[in-house]
C-alpha positions as CSV (number, residue, x, y, z in Angstrom):
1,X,0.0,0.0,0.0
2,X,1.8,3.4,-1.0
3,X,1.8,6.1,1.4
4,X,-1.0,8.6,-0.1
5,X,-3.6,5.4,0.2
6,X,-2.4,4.8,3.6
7,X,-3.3,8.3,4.5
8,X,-6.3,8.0,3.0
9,X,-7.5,4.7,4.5
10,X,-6.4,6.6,7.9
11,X,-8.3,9.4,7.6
12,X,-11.6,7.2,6.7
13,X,-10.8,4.7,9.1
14,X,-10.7,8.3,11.7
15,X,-14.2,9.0,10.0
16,X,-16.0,5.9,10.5
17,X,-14.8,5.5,14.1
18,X,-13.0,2.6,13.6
19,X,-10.5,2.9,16.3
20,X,-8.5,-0.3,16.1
21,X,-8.2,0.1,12.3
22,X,-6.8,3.5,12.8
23,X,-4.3,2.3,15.4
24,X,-3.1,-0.4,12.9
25,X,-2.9,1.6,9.9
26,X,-0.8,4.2,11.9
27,X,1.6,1.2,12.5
28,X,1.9,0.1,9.0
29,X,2.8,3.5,8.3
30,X,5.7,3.0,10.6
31,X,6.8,-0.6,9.0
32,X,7.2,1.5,6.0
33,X,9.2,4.2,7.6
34,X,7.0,7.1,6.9
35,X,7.8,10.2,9.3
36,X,5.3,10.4,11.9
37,X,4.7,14.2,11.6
38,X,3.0,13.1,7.9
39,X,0.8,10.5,9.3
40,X,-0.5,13.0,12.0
41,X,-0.8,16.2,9.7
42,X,-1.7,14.0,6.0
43,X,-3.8,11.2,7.1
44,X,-5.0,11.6,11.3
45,X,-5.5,15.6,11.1
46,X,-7.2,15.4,7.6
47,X,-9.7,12.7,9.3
48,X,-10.5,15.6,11.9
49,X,-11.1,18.2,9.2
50,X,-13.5,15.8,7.4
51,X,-15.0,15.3,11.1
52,X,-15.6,19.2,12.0
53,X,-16.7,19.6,8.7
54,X,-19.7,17.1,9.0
55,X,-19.9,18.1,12.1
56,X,-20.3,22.3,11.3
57,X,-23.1,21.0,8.5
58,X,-25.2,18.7,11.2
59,X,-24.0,14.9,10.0
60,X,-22.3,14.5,13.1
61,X,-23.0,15.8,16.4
62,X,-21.5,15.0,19.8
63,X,-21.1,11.3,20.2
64,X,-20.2,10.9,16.8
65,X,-17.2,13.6,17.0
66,X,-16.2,12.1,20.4
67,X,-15.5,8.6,19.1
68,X,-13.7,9.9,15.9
69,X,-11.4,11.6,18.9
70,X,-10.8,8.5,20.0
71,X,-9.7,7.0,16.9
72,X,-7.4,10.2,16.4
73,X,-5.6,9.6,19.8
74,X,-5.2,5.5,19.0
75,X,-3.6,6.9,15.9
76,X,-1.6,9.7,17.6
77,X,-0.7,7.1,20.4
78,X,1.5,4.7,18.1
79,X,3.3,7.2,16.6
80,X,4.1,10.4,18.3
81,X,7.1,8.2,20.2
82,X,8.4,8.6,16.7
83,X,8.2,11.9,16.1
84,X,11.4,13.9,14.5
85,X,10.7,16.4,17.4
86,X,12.6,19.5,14.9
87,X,10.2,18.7,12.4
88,X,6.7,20.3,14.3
89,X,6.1,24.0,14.6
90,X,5.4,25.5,18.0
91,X,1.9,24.4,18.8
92,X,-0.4,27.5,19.7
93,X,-1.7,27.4,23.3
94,X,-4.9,28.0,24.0
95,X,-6.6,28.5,27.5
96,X,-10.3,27.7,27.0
97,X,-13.1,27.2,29.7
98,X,-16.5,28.4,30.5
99,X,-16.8,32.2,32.3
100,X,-17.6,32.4,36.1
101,X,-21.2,31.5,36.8
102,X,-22.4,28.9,33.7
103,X,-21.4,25.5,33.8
104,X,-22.8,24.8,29.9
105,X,-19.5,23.0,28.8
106,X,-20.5,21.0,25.9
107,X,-19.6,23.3,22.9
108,X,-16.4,24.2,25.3
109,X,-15.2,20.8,24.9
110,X,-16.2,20.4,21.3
111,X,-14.0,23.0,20.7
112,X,-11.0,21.6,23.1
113,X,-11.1,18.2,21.4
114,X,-11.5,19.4,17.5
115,X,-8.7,22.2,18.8
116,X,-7.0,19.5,20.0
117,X,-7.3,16.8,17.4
118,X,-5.3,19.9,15.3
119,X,-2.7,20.2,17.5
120,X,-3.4,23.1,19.6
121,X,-1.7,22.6,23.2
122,X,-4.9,23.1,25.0
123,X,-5.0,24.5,29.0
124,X,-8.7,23.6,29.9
125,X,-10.1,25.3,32.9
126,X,-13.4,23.7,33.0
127,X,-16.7,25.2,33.3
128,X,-17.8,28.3,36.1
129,X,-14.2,29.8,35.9
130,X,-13.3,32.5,38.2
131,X,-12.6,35.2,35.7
132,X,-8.7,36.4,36.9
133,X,-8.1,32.1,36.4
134,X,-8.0,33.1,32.5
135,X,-5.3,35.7,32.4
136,X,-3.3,34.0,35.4
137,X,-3.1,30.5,33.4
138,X,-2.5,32.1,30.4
139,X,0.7,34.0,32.0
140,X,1.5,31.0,33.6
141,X,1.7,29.1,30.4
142,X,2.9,31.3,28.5
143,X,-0.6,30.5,25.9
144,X,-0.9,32.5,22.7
145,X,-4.6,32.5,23.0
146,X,-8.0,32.8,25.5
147,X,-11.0,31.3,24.9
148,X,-14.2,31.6,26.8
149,X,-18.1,30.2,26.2
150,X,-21.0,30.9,28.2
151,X,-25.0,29.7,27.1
152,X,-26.0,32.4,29.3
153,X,-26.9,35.8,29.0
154,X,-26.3,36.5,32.6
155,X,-22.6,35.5,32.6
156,X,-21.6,36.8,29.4
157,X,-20.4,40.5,30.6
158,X,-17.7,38.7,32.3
159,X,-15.7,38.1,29.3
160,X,-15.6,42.0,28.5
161,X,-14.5,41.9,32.6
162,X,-11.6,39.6,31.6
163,X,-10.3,41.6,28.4
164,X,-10.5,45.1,30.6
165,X,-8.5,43.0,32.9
166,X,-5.9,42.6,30.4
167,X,-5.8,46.2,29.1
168,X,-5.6,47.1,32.9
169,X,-2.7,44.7,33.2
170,X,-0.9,46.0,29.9
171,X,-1.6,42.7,28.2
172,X,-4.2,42.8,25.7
173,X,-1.6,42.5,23.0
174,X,-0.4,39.6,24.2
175,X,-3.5,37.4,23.9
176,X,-5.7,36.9,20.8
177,X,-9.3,36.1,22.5
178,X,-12.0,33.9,20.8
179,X,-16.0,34.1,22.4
180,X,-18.5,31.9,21.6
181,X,-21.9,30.5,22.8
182,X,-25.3,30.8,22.3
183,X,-26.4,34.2,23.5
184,X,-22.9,35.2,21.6
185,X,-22.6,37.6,18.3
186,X,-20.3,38.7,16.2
187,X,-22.3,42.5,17.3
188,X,-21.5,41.6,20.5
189,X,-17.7,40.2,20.0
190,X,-17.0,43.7,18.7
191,X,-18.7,45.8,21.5
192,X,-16.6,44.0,23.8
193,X,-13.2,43.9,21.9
194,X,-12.6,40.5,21.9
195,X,-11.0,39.6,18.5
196,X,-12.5,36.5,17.3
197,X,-16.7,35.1,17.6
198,X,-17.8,31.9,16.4
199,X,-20.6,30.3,16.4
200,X,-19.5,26.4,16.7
201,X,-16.8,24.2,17.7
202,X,-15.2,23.8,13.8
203,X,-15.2,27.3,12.9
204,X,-13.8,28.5,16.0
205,X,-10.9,25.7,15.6
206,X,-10.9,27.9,11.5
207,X,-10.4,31.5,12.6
208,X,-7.9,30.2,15.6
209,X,-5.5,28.7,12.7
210,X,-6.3,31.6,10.5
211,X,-5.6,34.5,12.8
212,X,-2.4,32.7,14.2
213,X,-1.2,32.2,10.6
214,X,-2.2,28.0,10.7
215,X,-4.7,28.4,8.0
């Protein structure tokens, strides 16, 4: 099997959930000494990008995209020992979790795994975060990005609280910040100043790449 085919059968393998499949493909791609950085970013990250985009146009919803996660990381599992370390770009780092007061956390870990899957190192504070925990992990980390969700139009103010926080602190340059959630618009990502909005998991995983230069 050449090594374009092999991607391919990966990243349908990925699609269909086949786990086990995906875990043994990955290791034929190592009897054939293919680098491991292709298999990830040619066959296992091209699965994900089929996933988010059946997910962003309603084929898949949660379940689904959770056990094609699972089949990425059986994949990722038997070959990132082998990966030429030199060869990877510096992953962007992304603090996500769900603003003080909401404890919604399901598009909040859409977008963690999907962020994931692409190779975002991701910092994930949960749900009904204290609002200074996003700029102090993000410091402490040393992330490139903040992300913050809320369902609720009660707790949504406090991610305008956390990027005045940051202009107070000198460090609103430092951090590109990315809002989403239901009551959440684009309208509303402006008033605030926050430099990204979007409206589901795979586009917000888009417009991080794109605004980081990933695209």
């Amino acid at each position: 099997m050449n090594k374009a085919t092999l991607f391919q059968d990966i990243a349908q393998a990925l699609v269909e959930f086949e786990t086990e499949k995906v875990a043994e493909l990955a290791e034929e791609t190592l009897q054939q000494n293919i680098p491991a950085y292709e298999t990830i970013t040619e066959g296992l990250v091209t699965g994900m990008n089929e996933v988010g985009r059946l997910y962003e146009e309603e084929e898949y919803f949660l379940p689904e995209v959770l056990m094609c996660s699972d089949a990425f990381n059986a994949g990722l599992e038997v070959v990132q020992p082998h990966l030429d370390k030199s060869s990877l770009e510096k992953p962007i780092k992304m603090v996500i979790g769900v603003v003080e007061g909401d404890t919604h956390d399901i598009g909040k870990n859409l977008v963690r795994i999907l962020s994931g899957a692409s190779g975002f190192e991701i910092y994930d504070l949960g749900r009904d975060v204290p609002l200074e925990q996003f700029i102090a992990k993000a410091e402490e980390t040393q992330s490139d990005m903040i992300c913050m969700s809320t369902l609720m139009t009660t707790t949504m103010d406090g991610m305008k609280t956390v990027i005045d926080r940051l202009k107070e602190q000198n460090l609103r340059d430092k951090y590109k910040v990315l809002i989403g959630g239901g009551p959440i618009s684009q309208t509303f990502c402006d008033r605030i100043g926050a430099d990204l909005y979007a409206s589901d998991a795979s586009s917000a995983v888009r417009k991080a790449k794109e605004i980081m230069g990933r695209a």
